[in-house]
VEXTORDREN-42583 format. One record per residue: residue number from 1; residue in three letters; x, y, z of N, C-alpha, C, CB in turn. Coordinates in pm, 1 decimal, always signed. Glycine has a CB too. Layout:
// residues N
(rec NUM; 'Ala'; (X; Y; Z); (X; Y; Z); (X; Y; Z); (X; Y; Z));
...
END
This chain:
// residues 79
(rec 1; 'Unk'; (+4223.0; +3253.8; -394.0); (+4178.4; +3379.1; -447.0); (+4248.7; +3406.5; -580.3); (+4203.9; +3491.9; -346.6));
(rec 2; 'Unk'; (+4172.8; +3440.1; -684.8); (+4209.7; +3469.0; -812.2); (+4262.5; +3570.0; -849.3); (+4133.5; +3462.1; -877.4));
(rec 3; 'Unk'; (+4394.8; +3638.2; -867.2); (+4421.7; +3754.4; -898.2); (+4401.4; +3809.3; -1052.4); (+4542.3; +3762.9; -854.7));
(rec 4; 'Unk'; (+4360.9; +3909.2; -1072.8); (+4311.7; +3968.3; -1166.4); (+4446.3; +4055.8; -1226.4); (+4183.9; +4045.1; -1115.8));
(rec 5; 'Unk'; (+4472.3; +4006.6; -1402.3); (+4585.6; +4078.9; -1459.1); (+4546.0; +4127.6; -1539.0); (+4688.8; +4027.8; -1497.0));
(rec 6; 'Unk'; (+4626.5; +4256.9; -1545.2); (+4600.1; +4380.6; -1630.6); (+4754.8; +4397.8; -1700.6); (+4543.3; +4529.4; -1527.0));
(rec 7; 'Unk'; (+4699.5; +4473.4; -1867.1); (+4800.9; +4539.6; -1915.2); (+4735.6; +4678.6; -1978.5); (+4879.2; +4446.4; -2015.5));
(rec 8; 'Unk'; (+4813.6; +4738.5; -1988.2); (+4819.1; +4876.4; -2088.3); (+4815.5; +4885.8; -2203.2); (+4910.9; +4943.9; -2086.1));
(rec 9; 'Unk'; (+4793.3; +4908.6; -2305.7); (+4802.2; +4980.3; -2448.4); (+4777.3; +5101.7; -2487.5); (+4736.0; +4932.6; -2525.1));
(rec 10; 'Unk'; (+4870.9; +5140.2; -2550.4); (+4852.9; +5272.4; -2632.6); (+4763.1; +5300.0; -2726.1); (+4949.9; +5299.4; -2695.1));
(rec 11; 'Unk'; (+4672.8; +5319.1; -2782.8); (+4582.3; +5363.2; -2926.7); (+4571.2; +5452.1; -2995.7); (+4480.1; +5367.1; -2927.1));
(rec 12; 'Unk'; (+4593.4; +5450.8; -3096.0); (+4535.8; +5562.6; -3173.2); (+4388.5; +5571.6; -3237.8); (+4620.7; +5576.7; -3274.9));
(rec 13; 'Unk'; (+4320.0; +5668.9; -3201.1); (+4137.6; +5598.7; -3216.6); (+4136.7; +5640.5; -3389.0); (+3960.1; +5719.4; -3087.4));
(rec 14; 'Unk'; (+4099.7; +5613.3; -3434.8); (+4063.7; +5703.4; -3621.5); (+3893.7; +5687.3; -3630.9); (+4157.8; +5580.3; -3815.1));
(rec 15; 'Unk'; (+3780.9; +5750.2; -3602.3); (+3677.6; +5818.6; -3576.4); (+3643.2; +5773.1; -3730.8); (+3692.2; +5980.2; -3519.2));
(rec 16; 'Unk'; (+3491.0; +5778.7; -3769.3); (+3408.2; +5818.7; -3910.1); (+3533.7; +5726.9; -4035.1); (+3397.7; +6054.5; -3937.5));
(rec 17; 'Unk'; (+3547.1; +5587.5; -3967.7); (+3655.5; +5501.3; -4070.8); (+3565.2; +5431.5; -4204.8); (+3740.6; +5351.3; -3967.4));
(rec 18; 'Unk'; (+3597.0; +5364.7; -4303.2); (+3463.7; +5341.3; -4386.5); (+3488.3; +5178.9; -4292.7); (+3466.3; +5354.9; -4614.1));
(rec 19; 'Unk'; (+3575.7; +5135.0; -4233.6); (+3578.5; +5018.5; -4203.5); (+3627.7; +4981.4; -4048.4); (+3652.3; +4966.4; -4303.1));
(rec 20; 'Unk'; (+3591.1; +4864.5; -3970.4); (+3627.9; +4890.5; -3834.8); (+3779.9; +4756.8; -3858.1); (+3464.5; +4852.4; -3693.5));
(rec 21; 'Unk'; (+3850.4; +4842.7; -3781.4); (+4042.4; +4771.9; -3766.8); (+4059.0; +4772.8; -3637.6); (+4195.9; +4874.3; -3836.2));
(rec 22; 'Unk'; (+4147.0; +4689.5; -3625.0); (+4234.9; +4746.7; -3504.0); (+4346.5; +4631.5; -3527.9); (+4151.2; +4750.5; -3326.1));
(rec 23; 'Unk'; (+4454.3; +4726.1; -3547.9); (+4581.3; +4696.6; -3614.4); (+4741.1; +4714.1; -3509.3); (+4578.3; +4810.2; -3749.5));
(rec 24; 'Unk'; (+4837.7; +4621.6; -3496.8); (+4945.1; +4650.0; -3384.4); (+5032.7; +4760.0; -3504.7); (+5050.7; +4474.0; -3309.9));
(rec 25; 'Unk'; (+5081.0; +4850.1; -3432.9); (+5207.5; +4917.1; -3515.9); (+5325.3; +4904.2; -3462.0); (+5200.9; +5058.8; -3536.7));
(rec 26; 'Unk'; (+5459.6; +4933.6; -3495.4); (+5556.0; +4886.8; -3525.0); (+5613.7; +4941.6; -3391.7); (+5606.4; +4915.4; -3660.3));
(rec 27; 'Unk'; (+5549.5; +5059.2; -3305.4); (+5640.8; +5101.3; -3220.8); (+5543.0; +5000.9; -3090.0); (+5664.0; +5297.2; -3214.1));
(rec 28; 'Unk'; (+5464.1; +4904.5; -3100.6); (+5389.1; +4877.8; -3018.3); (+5226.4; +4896.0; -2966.0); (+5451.4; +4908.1; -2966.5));
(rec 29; 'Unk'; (+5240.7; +5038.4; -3016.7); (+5098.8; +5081.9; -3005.0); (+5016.7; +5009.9; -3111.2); (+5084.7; +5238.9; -3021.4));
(rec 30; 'Unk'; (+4875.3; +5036.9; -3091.9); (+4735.9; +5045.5; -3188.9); (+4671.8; +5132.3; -3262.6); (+4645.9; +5027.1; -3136.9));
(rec 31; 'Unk'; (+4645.5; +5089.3; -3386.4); (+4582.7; +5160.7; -3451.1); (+4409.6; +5138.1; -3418.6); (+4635.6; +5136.3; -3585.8));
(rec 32; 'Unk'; (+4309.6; +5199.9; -3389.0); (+4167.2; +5143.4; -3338.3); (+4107.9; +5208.2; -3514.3); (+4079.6; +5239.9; -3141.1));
(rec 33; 'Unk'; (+4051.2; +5161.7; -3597.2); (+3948.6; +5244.0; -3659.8); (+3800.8; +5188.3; -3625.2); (+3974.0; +5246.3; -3818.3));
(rec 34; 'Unk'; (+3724.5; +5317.2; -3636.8); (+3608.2; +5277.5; -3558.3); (+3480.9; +5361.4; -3690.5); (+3618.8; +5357.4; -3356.0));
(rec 35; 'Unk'; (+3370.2; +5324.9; -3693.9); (+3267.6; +5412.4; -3785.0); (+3197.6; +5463.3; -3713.2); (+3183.4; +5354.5; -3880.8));
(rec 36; 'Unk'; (+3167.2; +5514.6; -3559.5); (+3137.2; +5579.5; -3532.7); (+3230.1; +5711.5; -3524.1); (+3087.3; +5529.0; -3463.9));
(rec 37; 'Unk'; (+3075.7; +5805.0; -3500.1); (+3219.8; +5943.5; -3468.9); (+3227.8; +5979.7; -3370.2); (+3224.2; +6084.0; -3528.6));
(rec 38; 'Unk'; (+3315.2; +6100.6; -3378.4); (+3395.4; +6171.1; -3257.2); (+3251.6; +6250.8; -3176.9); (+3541.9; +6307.2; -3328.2));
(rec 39; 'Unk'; (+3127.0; +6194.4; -3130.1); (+3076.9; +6313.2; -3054.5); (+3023.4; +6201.6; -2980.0); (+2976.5; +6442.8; -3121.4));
(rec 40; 'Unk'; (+2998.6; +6236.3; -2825.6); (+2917.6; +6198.0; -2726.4); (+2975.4; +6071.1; -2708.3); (+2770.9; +6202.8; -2752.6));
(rec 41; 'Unk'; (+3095.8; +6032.8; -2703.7); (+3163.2; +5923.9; -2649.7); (+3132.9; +5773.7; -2740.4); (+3113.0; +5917.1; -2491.9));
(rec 42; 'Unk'; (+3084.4; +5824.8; -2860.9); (+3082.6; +5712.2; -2933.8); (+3190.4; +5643.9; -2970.0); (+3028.6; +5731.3; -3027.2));
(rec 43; 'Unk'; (+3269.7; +5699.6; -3018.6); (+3382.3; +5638.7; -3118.0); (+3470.0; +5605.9; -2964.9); (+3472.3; +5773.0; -3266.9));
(rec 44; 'Unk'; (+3449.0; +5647.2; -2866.0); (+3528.3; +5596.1; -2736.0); (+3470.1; +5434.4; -2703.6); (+3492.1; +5713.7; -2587.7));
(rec 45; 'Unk'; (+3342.6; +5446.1; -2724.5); (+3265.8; +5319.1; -2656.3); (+3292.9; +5221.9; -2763.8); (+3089.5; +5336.8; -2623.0));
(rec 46; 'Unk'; (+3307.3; +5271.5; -2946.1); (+3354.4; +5184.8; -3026.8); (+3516.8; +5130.7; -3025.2); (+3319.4; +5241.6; -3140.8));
(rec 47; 'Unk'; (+3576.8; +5201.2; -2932.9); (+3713.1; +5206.3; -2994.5); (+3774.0; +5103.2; -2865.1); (+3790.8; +5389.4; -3015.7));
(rec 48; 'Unk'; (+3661.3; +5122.6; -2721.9); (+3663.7; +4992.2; -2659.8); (+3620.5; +4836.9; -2673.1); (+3622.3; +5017.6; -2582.3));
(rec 49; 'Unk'; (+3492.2; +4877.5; -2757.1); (+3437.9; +4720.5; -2809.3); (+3539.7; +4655.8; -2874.8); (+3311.7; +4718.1; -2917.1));
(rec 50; 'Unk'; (+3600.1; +4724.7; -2997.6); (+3687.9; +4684.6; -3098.4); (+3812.3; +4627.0; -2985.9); (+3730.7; +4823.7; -3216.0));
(rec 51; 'Unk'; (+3893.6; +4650.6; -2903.5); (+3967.8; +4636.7; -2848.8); (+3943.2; +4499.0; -2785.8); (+3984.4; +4738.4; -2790.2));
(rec 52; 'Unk'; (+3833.0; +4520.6; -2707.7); (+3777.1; +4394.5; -2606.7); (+3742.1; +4275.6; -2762.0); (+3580.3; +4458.3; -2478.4));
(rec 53; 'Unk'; (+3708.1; +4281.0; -2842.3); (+3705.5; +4142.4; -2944.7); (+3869.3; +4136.1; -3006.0); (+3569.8; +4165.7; -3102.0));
(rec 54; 'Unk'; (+3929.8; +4237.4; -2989.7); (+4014.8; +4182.2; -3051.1); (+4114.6; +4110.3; -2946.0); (+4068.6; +4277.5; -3139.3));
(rec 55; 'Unk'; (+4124.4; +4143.5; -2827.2); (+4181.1; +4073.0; -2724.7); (+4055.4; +3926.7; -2644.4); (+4226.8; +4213.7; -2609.9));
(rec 56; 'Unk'; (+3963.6; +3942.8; -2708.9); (+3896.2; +3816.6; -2699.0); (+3815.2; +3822.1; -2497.3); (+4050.3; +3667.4; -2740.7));
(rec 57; 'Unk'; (+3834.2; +3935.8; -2461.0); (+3752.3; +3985.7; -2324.5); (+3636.3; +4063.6; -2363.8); (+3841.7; +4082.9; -2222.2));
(rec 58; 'Unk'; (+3582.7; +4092.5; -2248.8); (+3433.3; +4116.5; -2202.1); (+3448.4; +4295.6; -2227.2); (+3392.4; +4051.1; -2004.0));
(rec 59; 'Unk'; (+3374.5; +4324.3; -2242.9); (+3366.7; +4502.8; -2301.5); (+3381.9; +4524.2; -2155.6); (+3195.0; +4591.2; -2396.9));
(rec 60; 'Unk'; (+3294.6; +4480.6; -2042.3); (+3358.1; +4557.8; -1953.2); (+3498.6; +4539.3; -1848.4); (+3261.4; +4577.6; -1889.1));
(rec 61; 'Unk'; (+3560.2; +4469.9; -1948.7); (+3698.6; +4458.7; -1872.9); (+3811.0; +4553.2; -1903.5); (+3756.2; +4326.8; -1896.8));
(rec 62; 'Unk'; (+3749.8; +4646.2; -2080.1); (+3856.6; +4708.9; -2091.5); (+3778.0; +4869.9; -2064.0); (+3939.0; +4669.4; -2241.6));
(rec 63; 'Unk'; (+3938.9; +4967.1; -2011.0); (+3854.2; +5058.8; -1957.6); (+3940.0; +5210.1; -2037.5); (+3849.5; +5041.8; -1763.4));
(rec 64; 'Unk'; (+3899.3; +5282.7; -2062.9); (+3995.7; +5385.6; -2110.0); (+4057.1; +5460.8; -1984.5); (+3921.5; +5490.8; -2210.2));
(rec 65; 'Unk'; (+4184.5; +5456.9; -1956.0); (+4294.3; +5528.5; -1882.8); (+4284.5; +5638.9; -1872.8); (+4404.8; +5520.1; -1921.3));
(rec 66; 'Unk'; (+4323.3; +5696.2; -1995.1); (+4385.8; +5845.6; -2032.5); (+4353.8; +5887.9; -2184.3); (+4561.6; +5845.4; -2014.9));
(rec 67; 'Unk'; (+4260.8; +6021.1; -2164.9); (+4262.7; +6037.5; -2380.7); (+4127.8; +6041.7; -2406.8); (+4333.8; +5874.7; -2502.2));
(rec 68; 'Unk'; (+4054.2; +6082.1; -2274.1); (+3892.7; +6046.7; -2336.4); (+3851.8; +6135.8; -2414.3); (+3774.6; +6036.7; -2237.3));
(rec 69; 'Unk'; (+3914.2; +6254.1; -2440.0); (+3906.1; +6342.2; -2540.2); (+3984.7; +6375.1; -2606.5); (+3873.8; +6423.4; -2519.3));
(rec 70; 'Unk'; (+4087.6; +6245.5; -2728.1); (+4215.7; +6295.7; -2734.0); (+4186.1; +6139.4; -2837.6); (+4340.2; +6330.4; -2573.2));
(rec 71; 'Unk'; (+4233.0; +6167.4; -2960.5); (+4279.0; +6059.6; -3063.1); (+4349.9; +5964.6; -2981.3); (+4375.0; +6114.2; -3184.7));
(rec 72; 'Unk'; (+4467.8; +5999.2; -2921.3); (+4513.1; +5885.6; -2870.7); (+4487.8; +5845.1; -2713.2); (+4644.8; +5891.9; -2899.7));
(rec 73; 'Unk'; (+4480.4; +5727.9; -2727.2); (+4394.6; +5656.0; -2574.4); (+4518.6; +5563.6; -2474.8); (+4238.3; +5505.0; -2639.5));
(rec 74; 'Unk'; (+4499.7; +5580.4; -2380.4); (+4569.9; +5465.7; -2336.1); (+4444.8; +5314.0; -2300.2); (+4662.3; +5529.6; -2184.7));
(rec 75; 'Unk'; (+4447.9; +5245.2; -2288.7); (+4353.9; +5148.3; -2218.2); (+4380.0; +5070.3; -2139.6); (+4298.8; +5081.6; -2278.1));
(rec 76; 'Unk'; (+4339.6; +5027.6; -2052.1); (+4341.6; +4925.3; -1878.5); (+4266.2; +4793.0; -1985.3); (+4186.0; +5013.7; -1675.7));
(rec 77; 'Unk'; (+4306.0; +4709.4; -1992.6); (+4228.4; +4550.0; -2016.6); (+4288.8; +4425.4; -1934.9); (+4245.0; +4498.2; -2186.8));
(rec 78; 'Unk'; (+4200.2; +4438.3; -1848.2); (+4171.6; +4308.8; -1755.4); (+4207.8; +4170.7; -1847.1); (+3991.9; +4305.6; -1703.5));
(rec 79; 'Unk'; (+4263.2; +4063.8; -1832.8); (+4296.4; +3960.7; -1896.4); (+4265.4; +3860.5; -1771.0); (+4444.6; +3969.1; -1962.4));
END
């Protein structure tokens, strides 16, 4: 049986960016920039895609934690 590993990250989402990032910062956390915006869970659903390519997993492996209405996110990503 295959056990399934998870870690945490911190994010900071940045909403309506002219460009999409996602950058490590110095205390550990992420910077996410995303071009969608802040309404109707867009820039949430962007700020997971961006995450899941940049860790090289499946969109639905990463999941938002904590922050669904809140610049900063925590995220669950399945590895």
């Amino acid at each position: 049986m295959k056990q399934d590993r998870s870690m945490k990250i911190t994010a900071l989402v940045k909403p309506n960016s002219k460009k999409e990032s996602v950058e490590k910062l110095a205390d550990g956390s992420f910077r996410i920039s995303v071009k969608e915006p802040a309404l109707e869970g867009k820039a949430n659903f962007a700020a997971a895609r961006a995450i899941a390519e940049h860790f090289g997993v499946a969109r639905s492996h990463v999941k938002i934690v904590s922050g669904l209405s809140s610049r900063r996110k925590v995220f669950d990503i399945v590895i």
